[in-house]
C-alpha positions as CSV (number, residue, x, y, z in Angstrom):
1,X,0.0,0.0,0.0
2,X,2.8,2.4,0.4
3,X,1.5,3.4,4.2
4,X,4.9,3.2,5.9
5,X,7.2,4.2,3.8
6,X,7.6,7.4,6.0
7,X,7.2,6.5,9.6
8,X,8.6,9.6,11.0
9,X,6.2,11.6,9.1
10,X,4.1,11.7,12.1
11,X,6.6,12.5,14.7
12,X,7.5,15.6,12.4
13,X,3.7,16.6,12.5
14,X,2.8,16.0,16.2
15,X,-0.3,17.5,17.8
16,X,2.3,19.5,20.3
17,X,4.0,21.2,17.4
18,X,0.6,21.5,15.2
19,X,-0.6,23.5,18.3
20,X,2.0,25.8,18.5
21,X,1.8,26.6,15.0
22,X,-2.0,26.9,15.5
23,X,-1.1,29.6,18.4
24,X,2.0,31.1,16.4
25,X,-0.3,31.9,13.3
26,X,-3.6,32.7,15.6
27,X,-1.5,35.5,17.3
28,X,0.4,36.9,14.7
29,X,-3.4,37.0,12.9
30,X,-4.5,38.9,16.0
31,X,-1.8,41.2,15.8
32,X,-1.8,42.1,12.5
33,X,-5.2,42.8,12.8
34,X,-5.2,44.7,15.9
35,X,-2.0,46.7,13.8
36,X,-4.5,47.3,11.2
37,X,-7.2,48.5,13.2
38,X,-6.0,50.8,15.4
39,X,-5.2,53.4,13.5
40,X,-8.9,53.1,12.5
41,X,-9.9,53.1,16.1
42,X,-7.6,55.9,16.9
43,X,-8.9,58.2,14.1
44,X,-12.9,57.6,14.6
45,X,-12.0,58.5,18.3
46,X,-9.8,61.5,17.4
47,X,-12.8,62.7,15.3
48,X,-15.6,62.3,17.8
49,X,-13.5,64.0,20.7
């Protein structure tokens, strides 16, 4: 079948590393959103004070 020609190929891929790439691109999504917001944010606020 051709199933094990790779059996380290999922102790590259394990669920601790899959999380922390979930968490590394989940944050760095927050941030760039929260980077792309703000000055948003800042300017409706700067134009209603």
């Amino acid at each position: 079948m051709g199933y094990r020609t790779r059996p380290t190929a999922a102790s590259q891929f394990a669920p601790a590393d899959l999380l922390k790439g979930i968490l590394v691109v989940s944050s760095f999504g927050f941030w760039a959103v929260m980077l792309g917001l703000m000055p948003v944010l800042l300017f409706r606020v700067w134009l209603v004070g």
